[in-house]
N, C-alpha and C positions, 0 to 999 in steps of 0.2 A: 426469888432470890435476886439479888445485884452484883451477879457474873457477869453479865454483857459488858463488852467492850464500848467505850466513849469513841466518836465521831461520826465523820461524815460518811451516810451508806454504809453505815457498820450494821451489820447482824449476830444473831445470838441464836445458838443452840441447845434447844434443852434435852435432856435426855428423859426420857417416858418410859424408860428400857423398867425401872421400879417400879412403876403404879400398878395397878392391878388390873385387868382385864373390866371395861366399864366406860364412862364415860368418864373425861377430862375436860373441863373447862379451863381454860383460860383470860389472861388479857393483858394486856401491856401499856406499860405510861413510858412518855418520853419527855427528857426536859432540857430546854435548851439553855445557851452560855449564861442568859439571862434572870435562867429562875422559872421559866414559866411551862406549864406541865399540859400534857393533852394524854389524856387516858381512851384507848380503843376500848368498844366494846367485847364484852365477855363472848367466847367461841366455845364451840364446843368439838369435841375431836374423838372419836370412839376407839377405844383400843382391844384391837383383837387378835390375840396370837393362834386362835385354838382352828386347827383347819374341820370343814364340815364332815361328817363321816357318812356315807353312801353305805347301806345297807338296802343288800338284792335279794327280792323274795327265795323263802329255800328253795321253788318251783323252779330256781334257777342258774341254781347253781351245784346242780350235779357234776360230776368227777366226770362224767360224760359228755361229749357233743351230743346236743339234743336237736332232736327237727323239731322243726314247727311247721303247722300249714297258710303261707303266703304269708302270716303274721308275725312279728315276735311277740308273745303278751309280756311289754317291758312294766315289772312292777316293784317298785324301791322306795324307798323312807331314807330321807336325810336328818342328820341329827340341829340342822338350822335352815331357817330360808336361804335358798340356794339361788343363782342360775345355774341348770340344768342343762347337757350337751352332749351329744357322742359325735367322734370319726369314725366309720368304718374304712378303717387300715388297710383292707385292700380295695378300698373304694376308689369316691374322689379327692378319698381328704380333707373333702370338708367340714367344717364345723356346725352342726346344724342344732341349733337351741330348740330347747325341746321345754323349758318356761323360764321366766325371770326371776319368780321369786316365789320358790317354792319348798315345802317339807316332804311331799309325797307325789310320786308320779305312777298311773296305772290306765296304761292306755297301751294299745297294740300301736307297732309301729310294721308299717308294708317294707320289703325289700326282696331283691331279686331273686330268683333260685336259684343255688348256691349255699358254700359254704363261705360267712362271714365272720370278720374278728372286727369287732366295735371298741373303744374305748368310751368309757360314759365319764365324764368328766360334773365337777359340783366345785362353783367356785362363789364365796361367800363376798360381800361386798368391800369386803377389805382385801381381799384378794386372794385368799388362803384356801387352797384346792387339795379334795384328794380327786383320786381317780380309780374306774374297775376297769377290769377287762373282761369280754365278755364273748366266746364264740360258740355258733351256735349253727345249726343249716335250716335252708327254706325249701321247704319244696310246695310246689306247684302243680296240684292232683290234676 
């Protein structure tokens, strides 16, 4: 379309709010007082509204705090390539990535003895996160 505004260091807004979840290409020509035209090359820009979904094995998610021994066995499926992350809430807080770019995570993670609350966090490249929550205890025979 030719909605942009004319001048100098003028920019233009388009709205993508309509397109459909997918790729968008674009590009843009510009022309000066003159007549004379300079077209950028074609971009491309992925549009993704739809957040990742974290699904935790049902081993996991009983109505009960469960122990475990020394390990958690954390085992989940994402509904897209993820990065992958939990805080344990009464921890340090920190954020500790657990992969970059993943569908499925099933590997035991160590943590102290104790009772822990984790948040697992799954944040898609566009930025669109869900999150679980997850508490569980360690003991240490």
């Amino acid at each position: 379309t030719n909605d942009c505004v004319a001048g100098k260091k003028a920019s233009c807004t388009i709205d993508a709010g309509a397109v459909a979840e997918g790729d968008l290409f674009y590009s843009f020509e510009i022309e000066d007082v003159a007549g004379r035209k300079v077209k950028s090359k074609e971009k491309k820009v992925v549009i993704d509204t739809v957040n990742p979904a974290i699904t935790l094995d049902p081993s996991l998610t009983s109505s009960e705090v469960q122990t475990f021994e020394r390990r958690l066995p954390l085992k989940l499926s994402l509904s897209e390539n993820a990065e992958l992350s939990y805080k344990n809430v009464g921890g340090t807080g920190r954020e500790i990535i657990l992969c970059k770019k993943c569908s499925t995570f099933n590997r035991g993670i160590t943590f102290k003895e104790g009772q822990h609350n984790i948040i697992i966090k799954a944040k898609d490249p566009a930025g669109n996160m869900d999150e679980e929550n997850l508490i569980f205890n360690i003991n240490i025979a």
